[in-house]
C-alpha positions as CSV (number, residue, x, y, z in Angstrom):
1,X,-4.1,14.6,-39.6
2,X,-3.2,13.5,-36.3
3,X,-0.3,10.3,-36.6
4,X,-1.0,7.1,-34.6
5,X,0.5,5.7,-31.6
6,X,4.0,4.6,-33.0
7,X,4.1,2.1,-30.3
8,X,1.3,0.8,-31.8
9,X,2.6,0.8,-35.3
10,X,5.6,-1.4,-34.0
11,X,3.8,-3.9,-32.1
12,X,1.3,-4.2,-35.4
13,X,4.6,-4.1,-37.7
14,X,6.0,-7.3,-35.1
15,X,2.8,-9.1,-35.2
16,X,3.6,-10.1,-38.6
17,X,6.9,-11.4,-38.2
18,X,7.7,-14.5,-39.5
19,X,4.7,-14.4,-42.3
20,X,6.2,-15.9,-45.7
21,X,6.6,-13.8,-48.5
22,X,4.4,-13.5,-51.2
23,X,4.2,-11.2,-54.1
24,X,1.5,-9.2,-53.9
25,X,-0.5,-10.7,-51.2
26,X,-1.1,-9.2,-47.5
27,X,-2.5,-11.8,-45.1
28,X,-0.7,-12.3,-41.6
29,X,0.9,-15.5,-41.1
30,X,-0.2,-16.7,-44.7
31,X,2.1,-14.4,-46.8
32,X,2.7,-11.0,-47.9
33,X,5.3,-8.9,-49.9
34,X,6.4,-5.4,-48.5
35,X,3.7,-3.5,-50.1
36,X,1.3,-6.3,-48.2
37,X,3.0,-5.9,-45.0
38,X,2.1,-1.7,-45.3
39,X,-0.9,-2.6,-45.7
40,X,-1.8,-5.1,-43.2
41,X,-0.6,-2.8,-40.6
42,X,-2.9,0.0,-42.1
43,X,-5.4,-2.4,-41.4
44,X,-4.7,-3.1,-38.1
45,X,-4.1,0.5,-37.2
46,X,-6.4,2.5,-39.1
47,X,-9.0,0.6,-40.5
48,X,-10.8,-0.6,-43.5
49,X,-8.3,-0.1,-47.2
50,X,-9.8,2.9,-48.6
51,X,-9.3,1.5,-51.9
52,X,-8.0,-1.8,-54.1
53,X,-4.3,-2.1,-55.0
54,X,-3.8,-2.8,-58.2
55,X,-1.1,-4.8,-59.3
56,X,2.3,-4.0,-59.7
57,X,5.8,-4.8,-61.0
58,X,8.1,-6.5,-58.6
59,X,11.0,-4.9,-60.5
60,X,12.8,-2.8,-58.1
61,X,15.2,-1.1,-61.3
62,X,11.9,0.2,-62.6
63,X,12.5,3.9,-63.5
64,X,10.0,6.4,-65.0
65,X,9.1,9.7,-64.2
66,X,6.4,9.3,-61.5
67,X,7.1,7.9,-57.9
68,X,3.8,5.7,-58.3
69,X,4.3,4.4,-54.3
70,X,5.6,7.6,-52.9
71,X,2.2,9.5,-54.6
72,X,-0.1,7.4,-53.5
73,X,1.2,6.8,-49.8
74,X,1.3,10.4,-49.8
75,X,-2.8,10.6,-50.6
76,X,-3.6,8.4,-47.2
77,X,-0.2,8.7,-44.8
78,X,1.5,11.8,-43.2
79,X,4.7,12.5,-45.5
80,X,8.0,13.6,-42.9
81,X,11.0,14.7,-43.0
82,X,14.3,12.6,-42.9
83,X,14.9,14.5,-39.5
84,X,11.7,13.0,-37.8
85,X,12.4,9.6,-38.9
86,X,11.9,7.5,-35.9
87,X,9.8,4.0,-34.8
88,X,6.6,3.4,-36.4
89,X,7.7,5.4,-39.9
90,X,6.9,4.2,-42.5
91,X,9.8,4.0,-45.2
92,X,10.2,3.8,-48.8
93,X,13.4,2.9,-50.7
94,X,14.7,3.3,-53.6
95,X,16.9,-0.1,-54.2
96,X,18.5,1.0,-57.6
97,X,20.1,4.7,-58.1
98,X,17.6,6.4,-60.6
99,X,15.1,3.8,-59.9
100,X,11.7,4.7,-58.2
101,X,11.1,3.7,-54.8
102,X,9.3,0.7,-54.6
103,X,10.5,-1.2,-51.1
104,X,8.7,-0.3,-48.1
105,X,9.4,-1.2,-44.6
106,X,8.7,0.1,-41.2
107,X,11.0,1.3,-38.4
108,X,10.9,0.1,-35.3
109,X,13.5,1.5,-33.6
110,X,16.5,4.3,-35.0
111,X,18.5,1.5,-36.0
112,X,15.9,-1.4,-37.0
113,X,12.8,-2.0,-39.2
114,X,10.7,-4.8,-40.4
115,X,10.1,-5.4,-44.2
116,X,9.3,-8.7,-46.2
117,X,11.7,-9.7,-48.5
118,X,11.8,-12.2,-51.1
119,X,13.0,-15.7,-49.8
120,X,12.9,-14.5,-46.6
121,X,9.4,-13.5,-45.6
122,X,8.7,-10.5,-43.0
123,X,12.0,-10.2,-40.5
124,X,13.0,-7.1,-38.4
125,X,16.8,-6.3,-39.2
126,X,19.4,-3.6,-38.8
127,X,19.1,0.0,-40.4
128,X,22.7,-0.7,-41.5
129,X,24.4,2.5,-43.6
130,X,23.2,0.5,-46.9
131,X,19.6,0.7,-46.3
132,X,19.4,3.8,-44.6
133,X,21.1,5.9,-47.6
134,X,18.4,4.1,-50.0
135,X,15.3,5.7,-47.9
136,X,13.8,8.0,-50.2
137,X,10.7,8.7,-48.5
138,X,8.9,8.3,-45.7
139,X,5.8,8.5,-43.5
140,X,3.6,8.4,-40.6
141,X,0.4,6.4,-40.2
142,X,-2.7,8.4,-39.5
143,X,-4.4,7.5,-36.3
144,X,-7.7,5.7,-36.9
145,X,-10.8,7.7,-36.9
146,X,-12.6,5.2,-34.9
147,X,-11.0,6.1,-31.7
């Protein structure tokens, strides 16, 4: 799988800055969570969801045995390394030790990244040391196959 433009990915992720937040929901300028913000930019830059999400818990302590988001982001995006983090990654973090990840956001540049968080809707912010030591996975976004 080839990755997409991450200058595209950034400019899609920025697009949706200011949207409200919403749990569960993924519409531009209307609302969306984290998971909503993923995959509105999926939909900008690669096209049609290959599949419904089904809902989910919003409870970020949630442990179990199976990274449920890492898995399935894994089936459609390009998994990388820590050391090729960069703009236009996709990240997941994990917001409780032993918890699963289940926060997504997406860097935009080595120290930024937009996510949508409760109360505060979709906002670009600072990598600080804090969130960067709770990334547990991440990923690229394919390019589209309709270019």
């Amino acid at each position: 799988m080839i990755s997409a433009d991450p200058v595209l990915v950034v400019a899609t992720a920025r697009s949706w800055l200011g949207t409200p937040y919403h749990d569960q929901a993924s519409l531009r300028g209307v609302g969306c969570d984290c998971l909503g913000l993923a995959r509105g930019v999926w939909r900008d830059v690669v096209g049609d969801e290959p599949f419904q999400i089904p809902p989910y818990s919003r409870d970020w302590g949630e442990t179990g045995p199976h990274e449920v988001l890492a898995n399935g982001a894994a089936s459609l995006l390009i998994p990388i390394a820590m050391s090729d983090v960069g703009p236009g990654a996709l990240v997941l973090f994990r917001m409780a030790s032993r918890a699963i990840a289940k926060h997504v956001g997406i860097l935009t540049a080595p120290d930024r990244f937009i996510h949508s968080y409760e109360r505060l809707g979709v906002v670009e912010e600072s990598l600080t040391p804090r969130w960067r030591r709770r990334i547990a996975f991440a990923f690229l976004f394919p390019r589209s196959s309709n270019i």
